[in-house]
C-alpha positions, 0 to 999 in steps of 0.5 A: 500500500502506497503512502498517499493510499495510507494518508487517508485512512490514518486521517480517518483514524484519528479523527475518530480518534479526536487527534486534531492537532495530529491531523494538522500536522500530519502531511508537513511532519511526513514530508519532514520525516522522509526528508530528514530520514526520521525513525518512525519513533522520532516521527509519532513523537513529532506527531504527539508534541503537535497534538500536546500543543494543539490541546494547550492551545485550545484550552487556552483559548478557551480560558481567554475567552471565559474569562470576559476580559475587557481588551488585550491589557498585559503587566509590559504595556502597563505605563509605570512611569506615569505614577512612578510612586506605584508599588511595582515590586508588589506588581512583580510578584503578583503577576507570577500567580503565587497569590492565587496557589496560595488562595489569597486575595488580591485588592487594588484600591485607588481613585478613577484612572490610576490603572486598577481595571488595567493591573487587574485584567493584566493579572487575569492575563498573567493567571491565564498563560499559567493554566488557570481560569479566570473570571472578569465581572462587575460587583452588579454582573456577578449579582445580577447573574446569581439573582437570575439563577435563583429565580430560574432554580439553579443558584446551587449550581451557578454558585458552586461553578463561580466558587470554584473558578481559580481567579475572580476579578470583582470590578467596580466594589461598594462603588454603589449601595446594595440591596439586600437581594444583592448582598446576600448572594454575594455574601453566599459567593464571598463565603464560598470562596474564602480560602478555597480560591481567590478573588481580586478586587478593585474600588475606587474607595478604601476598604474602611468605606465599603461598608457604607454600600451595605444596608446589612452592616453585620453581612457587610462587615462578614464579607469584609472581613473575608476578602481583607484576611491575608489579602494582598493590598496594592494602593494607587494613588497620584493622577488620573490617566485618563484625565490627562490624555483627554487634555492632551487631546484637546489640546491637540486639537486646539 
């Protein structure tokens, strides 16, 4: 049997097999075989490693894709210079992820436009080239997204899944207050969560004024207490760099 009458029924084969990334590379690694006078061991071996990164890949891919980061934000296109006062030792050592092995939470606290929403999206980034998955929401997405489950009878579910993700990012925390329906789900994912996996948090308010967004003191003050036990604390203060660019550009056009 010719090797062009084998190539069809070995496609078929691993197909059925579910070997993608075999398939994709079968007909250059052939020619590559032949060519470098591979033993077939060396051959299947190549054919393996391209089915290994064909994998990779697509859980990758399917990490990014769950984890509703907001743009292509990296720990490298961070401007620190901008706010030189920045803790980037702190940064550093948050981006290799040791923070979520341990379980740890994470808050970035700071006024409008110092660069929380970017740290934390580029740690998200950083969790997800590691293998780890991660989830991007709002404080009032990830409520919203419990309340629906609880009327559609499948809280218990939604919640487990949301504890278990390795990394969660609440965007946006006690920037406005809670009902109660509100606090209460996030209290139950808060609890569910603590040193099991970490949660990272970002506010433009310190976390002495959290509990103002709670009608519910004593639920609020719980909460709090958690996502502030053993957590890692990142401060950014100094100017707006939104603030500034924007005047740049007027200017720019004046």
């Amino acid at each position: 049997m010719t090797i062009n009458q084998v190539l069809p029924e070995l496609t078929t084969s691993l197909k059925k097999l579910g070997l993608s990334g075999m398939i994709n590379g079968l007909e250059s690694r052939r020619a590559q075989a032949v060519s470098n006078q591979m033993s077939h061991c060396d051959f299947l071996s190549l054919l393996a490693g391209d089915e290994l990164l064909y994998r990779e890949n697509r859980r990758y891919e399917r990490r990014l894709k769950q984890a509703n980061l907001n743009g292509y934000k990296t720990i490298e296109t961070f401007d620190f210079s901008f706010n030189p006062k920045v803790n980037q030792a702190l940064i550093r050592d948050l981006a290799t992820c040791l923070f979520v092995r341990e379980k740890h939470p994470v808050l970035i606290v700071g006024p409008c436009g110092t660069g929380k929403s970017h740290l934390a999206q580029a740690l998200g980034f950083c969790a997800i080239k590691q293998g780890l998955d991660v989830l991007s929401s709002t404080q009032s997405q990830l409520a919203d997204l419990l309340q629906s489950a609880r009327a559609t009878n499948s809280y218990d579910k939604k919640l487990k899944w949301l504890s278990k993700i390795p990394l969660l990012i609440i965007d946006d925390f006690a920037l406005k207050p809670l009902r109660p329906s509100e606090e209460e789900v996030l209290h139950d994912l808060i609890n569910q969560r603590y040193e099991q996996t970490s949660t990272m948090i970002t506010s433009n308010l310190a976390a002495s004024e959290w509990y103002n967004a709670f009608s519910n003191k004593l639920l609020g003050a719980a909460m709090i207490d958690r996502l502030q036990h053993n957590a890692y604390s990142l401060i950014l203060d100094g100017k707006s760099y939104r603030t500034i660019r924007t005047a740049e550009k007027k200017r720019g056009l004046e």
